[in-house]
C-alpha positions in Angstrom: 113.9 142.1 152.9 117.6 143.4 151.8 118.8 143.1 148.5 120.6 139.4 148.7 117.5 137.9 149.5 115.5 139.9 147.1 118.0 138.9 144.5 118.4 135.8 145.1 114.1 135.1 145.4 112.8 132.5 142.6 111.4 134.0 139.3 107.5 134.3 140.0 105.2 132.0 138.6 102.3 133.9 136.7 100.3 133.5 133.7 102.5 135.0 132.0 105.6 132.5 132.5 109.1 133.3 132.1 112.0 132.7 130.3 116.4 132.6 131.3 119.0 130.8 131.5 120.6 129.0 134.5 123.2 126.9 135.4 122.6 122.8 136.1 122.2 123.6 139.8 120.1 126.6 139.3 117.8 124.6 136.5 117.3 121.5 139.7 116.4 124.1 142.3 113.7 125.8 139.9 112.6 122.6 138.6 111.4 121.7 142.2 109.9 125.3 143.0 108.1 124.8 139.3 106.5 121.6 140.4 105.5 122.8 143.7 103.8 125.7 142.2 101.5 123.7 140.1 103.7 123.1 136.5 103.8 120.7 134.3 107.5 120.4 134.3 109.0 118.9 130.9 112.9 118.7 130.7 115.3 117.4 127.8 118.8 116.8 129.7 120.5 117.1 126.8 119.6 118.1 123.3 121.7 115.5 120.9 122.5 116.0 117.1 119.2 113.7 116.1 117.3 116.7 117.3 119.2 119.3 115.1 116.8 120.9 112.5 114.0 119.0 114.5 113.9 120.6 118.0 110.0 121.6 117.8 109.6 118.0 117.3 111.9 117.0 120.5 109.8 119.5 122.3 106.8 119.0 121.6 106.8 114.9 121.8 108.8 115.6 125.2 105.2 117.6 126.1 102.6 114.9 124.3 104.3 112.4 126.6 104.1 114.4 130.2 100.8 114.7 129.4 100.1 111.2 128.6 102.1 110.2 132.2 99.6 113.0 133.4 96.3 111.9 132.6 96.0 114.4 129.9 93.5 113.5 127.0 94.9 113.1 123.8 95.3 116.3 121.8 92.3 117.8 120.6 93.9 118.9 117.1 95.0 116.3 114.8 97.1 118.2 112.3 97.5 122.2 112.5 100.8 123.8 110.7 100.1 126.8 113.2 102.5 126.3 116.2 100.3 128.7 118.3 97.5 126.7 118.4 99.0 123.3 119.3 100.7 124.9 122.1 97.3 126.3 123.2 96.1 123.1 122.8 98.8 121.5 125.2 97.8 124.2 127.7 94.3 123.6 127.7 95.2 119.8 128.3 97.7 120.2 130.7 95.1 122.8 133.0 92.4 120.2 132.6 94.5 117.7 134.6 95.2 120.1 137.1 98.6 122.2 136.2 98.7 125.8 136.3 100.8 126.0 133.5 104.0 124.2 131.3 107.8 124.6 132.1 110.6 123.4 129.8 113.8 123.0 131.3 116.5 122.0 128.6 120.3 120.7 128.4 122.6 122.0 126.5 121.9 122.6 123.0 125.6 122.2 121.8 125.3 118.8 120.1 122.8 120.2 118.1 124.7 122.8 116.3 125.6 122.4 113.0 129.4 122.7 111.5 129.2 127.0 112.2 128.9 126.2 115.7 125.0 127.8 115.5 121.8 126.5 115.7 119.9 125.9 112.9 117.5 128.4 111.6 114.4 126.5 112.1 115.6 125.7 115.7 116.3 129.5 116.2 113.1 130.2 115.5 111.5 127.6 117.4 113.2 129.3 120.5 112.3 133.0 119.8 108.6 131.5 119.3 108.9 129.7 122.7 110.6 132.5 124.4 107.4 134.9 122.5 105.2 132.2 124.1 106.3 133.1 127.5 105.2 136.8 127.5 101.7 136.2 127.0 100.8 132.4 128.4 101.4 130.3 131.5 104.6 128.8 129.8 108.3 129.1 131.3 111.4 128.4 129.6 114.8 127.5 131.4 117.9 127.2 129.3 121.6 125.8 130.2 123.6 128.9 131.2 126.2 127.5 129.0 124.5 128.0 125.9 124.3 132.0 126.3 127.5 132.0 124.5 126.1 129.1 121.3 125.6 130.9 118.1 122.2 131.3 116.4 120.4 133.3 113.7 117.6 135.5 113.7 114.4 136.4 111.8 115.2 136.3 107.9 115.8 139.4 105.8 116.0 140.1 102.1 118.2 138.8 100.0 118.5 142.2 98.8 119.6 143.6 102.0 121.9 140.8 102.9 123.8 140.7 99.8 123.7 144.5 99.4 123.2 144.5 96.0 120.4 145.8 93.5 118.8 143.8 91.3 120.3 146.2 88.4 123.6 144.6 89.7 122.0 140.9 90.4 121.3 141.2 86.0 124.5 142.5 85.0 126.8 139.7 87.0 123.8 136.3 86.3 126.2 133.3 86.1 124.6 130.0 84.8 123.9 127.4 87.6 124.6 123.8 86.9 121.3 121.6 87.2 121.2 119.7 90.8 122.9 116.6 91.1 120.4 113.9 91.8 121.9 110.5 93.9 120.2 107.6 92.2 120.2 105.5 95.6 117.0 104.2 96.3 114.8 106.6 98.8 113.6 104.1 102.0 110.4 105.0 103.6 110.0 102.7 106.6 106.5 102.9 108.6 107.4 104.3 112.1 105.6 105.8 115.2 104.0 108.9 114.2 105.5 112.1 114.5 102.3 114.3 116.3 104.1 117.6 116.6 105.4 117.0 113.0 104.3 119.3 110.3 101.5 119.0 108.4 100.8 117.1 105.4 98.4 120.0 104.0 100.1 122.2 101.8 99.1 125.1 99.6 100.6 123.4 96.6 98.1 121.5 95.2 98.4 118.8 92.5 95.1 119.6 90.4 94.7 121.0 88.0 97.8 119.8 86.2 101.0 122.0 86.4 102.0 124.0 83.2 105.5 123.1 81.6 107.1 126.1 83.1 106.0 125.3 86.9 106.6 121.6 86.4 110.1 122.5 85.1 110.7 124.8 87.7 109.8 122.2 90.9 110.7 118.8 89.4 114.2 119.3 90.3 113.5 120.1 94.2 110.4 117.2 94.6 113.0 115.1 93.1 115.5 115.8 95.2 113.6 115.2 98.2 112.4 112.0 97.6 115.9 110.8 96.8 117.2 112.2 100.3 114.4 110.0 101.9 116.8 107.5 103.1 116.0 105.7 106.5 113.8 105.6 109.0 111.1 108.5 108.4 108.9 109.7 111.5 105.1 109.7 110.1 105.0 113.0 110.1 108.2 113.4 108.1 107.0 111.1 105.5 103.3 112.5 104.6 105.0 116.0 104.2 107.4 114.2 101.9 104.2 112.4 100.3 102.5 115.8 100.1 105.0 117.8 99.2 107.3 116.4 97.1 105.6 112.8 95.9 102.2 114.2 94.8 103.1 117.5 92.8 106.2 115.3 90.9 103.0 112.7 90.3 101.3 115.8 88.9 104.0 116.7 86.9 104.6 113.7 85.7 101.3 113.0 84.5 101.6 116.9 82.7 104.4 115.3 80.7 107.6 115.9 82.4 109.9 112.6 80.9 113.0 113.4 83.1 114.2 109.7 84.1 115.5 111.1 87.4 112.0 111.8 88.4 110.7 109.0 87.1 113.0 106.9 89.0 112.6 108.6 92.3 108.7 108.6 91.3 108.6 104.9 91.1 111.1 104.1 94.1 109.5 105.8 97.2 105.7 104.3 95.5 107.6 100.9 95.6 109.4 101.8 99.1 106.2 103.0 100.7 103.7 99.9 99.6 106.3 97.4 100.4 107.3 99.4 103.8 103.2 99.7 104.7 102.6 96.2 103.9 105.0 95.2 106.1 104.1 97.4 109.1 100.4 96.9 108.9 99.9 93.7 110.7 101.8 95.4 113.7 98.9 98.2 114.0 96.9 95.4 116.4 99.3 96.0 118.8 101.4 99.2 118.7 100.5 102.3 120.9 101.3 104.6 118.5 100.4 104.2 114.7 99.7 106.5 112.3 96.0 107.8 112.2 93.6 105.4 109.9 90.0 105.6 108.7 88.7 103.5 111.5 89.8 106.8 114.2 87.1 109.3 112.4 84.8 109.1 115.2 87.2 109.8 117.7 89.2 112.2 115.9 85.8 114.4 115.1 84.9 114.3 119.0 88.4 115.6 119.7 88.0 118.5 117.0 84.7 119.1 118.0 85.0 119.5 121.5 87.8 122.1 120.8 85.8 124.1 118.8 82.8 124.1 120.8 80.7 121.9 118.6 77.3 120.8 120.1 77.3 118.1 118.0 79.3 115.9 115.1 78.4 115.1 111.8 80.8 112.8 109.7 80.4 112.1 106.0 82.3 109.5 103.7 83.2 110.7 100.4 84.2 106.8 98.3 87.5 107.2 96.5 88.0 110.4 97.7 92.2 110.4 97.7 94.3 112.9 99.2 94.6 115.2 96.1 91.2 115.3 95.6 90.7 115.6 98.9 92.2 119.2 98.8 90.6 120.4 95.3 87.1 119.5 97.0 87.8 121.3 100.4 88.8 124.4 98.2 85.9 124.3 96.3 83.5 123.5 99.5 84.9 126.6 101.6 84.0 128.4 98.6 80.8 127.9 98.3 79.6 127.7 102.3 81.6 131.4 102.8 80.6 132.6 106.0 78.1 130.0 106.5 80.5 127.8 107.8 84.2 127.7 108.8 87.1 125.3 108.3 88.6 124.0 111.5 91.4 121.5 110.6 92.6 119.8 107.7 94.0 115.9 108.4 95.9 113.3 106.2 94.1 109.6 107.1 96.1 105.9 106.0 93.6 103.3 104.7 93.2 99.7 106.2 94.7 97.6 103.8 93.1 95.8 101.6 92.6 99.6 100.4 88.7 98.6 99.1 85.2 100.6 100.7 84.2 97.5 101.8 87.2 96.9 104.3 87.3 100.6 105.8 83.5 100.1 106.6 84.2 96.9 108.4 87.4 98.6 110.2 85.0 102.0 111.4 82.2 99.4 112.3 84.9 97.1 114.5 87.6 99.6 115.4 91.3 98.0 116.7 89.6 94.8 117.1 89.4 94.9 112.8 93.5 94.6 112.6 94.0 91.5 115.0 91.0 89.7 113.8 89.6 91.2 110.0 86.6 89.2 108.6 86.4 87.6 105.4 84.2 90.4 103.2 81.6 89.9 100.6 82.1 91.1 97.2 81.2 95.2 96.7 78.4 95.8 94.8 78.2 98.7 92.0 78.2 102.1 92.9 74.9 104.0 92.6 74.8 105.5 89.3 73.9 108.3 87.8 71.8 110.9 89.6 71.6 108.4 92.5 75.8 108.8 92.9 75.0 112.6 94.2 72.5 111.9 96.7 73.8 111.6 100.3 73.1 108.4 102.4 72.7 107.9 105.8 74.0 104.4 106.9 74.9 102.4 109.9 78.1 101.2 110.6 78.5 98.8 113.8 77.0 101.0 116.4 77.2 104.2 114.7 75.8 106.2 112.0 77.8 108.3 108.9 76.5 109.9 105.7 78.1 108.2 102.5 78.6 110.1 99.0 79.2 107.8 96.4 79.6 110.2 93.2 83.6 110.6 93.6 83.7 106.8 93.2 80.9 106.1 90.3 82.5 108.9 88.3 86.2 107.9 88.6 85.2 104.7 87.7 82.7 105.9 84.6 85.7 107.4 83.7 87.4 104.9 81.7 90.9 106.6 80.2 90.2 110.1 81.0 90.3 110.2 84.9 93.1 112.9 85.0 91.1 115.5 82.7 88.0 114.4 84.7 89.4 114.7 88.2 88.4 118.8 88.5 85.2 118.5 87.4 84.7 115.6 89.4 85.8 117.2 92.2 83.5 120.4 91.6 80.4 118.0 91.7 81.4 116.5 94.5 81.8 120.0 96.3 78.8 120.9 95.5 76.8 117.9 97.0 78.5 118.3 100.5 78.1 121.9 100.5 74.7 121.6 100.0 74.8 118.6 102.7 77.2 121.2 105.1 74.1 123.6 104.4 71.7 121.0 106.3 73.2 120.7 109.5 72.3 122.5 112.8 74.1 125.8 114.0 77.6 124.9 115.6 77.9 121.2 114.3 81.0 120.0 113.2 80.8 118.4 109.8 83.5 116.2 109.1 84.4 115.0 105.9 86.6 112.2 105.1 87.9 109.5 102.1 87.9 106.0 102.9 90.5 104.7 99.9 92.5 106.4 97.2 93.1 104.9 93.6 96.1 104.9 91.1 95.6 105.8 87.4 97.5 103.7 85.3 98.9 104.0 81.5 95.6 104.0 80.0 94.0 106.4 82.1 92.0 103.5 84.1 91.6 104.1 88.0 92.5 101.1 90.0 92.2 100.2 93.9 93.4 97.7 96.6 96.8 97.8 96.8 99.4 99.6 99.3 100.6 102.4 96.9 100.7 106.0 98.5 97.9 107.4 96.5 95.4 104.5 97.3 96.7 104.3 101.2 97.1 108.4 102.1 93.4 110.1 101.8 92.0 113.8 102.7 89.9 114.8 105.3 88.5 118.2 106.2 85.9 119.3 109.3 83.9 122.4 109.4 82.3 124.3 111.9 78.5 125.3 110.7 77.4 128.8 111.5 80.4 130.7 112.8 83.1 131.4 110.3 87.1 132.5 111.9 
């Protein structure tokens, strides 16, 4: 072979993929030879300005839907912030319906810089992480030939070294910085199609135990911020980050005492926003393909983790009233406990069925979609257990299936009249310790999964109330773990 026509020979497909650029014509020759060969060939003609700051998003709902065309099952993690293991989950997906691999051909990126004429950081480093991707997994990567010359930024460095100063210097020349200015439009908070590839709603700042003043003093500002910039259309994703991020921690701060009106205000806004915007959307569930994941998709969404993980089995367990923020303090303290005896697989932000009572998420569970078009008129809930009878686990059957049911979260909120903030930890310890001693049961490699069914609000005197659309009583925790092999 002479050197033209080893020059001009395609770029092999391995396992290891490849990445370049290449010019329109070049990009529709390869994207033949890709398809040929096996690929799964996703392509984004052109990469607008709605995708700036949001290209992992673009990307990775361009790949959810090939997949979907394909045959693929859905995706076998609900919610992981890791970016390497949803693109190993993609991969999986996309060789189980018969591809060797996954090629991305995009457009130009142009559109998508911002006023500097780069790329955003975050979209910078979704490319290095793609391009990465390619050096170790069947993934390929072709990029317009025209955007060789777009700017962009690399990994992050210092401050230190970036501004070249020392922080000797940095004392000597401080300069007092105005407080943030804070728009007093109303955030909007809209229910959309969910946002898969979006980031997750866990985050390591948790709401419980109460901030101290300094903490709260130093966040309220930014959480307030946020919500007030939360105008418009949110993807799901978008808006239970927001929710965890920014609405829960300025609740918790609240609640510690901060009496800034601004936060107040922006507070009380997205909770109106959100219950009006879910109450609106929710009759539409019935019927949409995409809506966001509820209580009644437990069963499926356990299979799903538990056939990634290798699970032999799938336990699921309903916590009553366990909220989001709870949610998290009781994982923590349940991880604790197991240690090595049992591993945390994925962490996962569910919406309740509205009304937001037990009584209605059992029916939803027991009757699935068919709940929302048609919901039947329920009976009155009885009491809670009491007492010691709160911590004991239950088994129960609901429709055709069977689930474990705690009750103590709920018994104890509601036992405690006017102190449910200072009780919430302690609370939450309890309840830890009855599902790790439940997790403790279960056969090696079986996937427990742990779930809320409603949330509650706490109002002015301390009382916990249910039933209505607010975030706290709609957005509820769940957690699975892995018995017997810890990561």
């Amino acid at each position: 072979m002479d050197a033209t026509a080893e020059e001009a020979s395609p770029t092999p497909v391995d396992a290891a993929g490849f990445a370049r650029f290449a010019t329109a014509d070049e990009r529709s020759t390869e994207r033949m030879r890709l398809e040929s060969s096996g690929m799964l060939v996703v392509e984004l003609r052109d990469v607008g300005t709605s995708a700036r700051g949001r290209l992992a998003d673009v990307i990775d709902e361009a790949i959810e839907a090939a997949l979907e065309d394909s045959g693929a099952a859905a995706a076998g993690i609900a919610w992981s912030r890791d970016r390497d293991v949803v693109l190993g989950d993609q991969l999986v997906r996309a060789r189980r319906v018969g591809a060797s691999g996954i090629a991305i051909v995009l457009g130009s990126m142009r559109a998508a810089a911002g006023t500097c004429g780069a790329l955003p950081p975050e979209d910078c480093a979704t490319l290095r992480f793609l391009v990465r991707a390619t050096m170790e997994r069947p993934l390929s990567i072709l990029l317009d030939a025209a955007d060789e010359g777009t700017g962009g930024y690399g990994e992050p460095v210092p401050i230190r070294d970036l501004l070249s100063i020392s922080s000797a210097t940095a004392c000597s020349r401080t300069v007092p910085c105005p407080p943030p200015r804070v728009s007093t439009a109303p955030p909007t908070a809209p229910i959309v199609e969910r946002d898969e590839s979006a980031p997750s709603p866990a985050s390591s700042t948790l709401p419980w135990p109460p901030q101290s003043g300094d903490h709260a003093e130093n966040g309220w500002r930014g959480w307030t911020l946020q919500l007030c910039a939360a105008r418009g259309p949110q993807p799901l994703g978008a808006l239970e980050k927001l929710f965890s991020d920014s609405y829960m921690p300025l609740a918790s701060a609240i609640d510690s005492g901060l009496g800034d009106a601004r936060a107040h205000q922006a507070h009380d806004e997205f909770a109106a926003t959100f219950a009006k915007g879910y109450s609106e959307a929710f009759p539409m569930f019935a019927a949409m393909a995409k809506r966001p994941r509820l209580v009644l998709d437990v069963h499926d969404l356990a299979g799903r983790i538990g056939r990634l993980h290798g699970a032999r089995s799938t336990r699921l367990l309903l916590v009553d009233g366990m909220r989001w923020d709870v949610s998290r303090l009781v994982q923590e303290r349940v991880v604790a406990k197991l240690g090595t005896r049992a591993s945390l697989t994925d962490e996962l932000l569910l919406w309740s069925a509205l009304p937001t009572s037990t009584m209605r998420q059992l029916e939803t569970i027991a009757r699935g979609v068919e709940s929302l078009r048609t919901p039947t008129a329920l009976e009155s809930e009885s009491e809670p257990p009491r007492g010691r009878s709160a911590e004991c686990i239950r088994r129960m059957r609901v429709g055709p299936r069977e689930l474990s049911k705690l009750d103590l979260v709920e018994a104890r909120v509601q036992a405690a009249r006017g102190n449910v903030l200072r009780e919430l930890p302690s609370i939450a310890e309890a309840a830890a310790e009855a599902i790790a001693r439940h997790i403790e049961t279960l056969a090696a490699r079986t996937l427990g999964s742990v779930f809320g069914d409603h949330g509650f609000t706490i109002d002015r005197a301390g009382v916990a109330r249910q039933g209505g659309a607010s975030p706290e009583e709609v957005l509820v925790g769940a957690f699975a773990l892995l018995v017997g092999e810890a990561h």
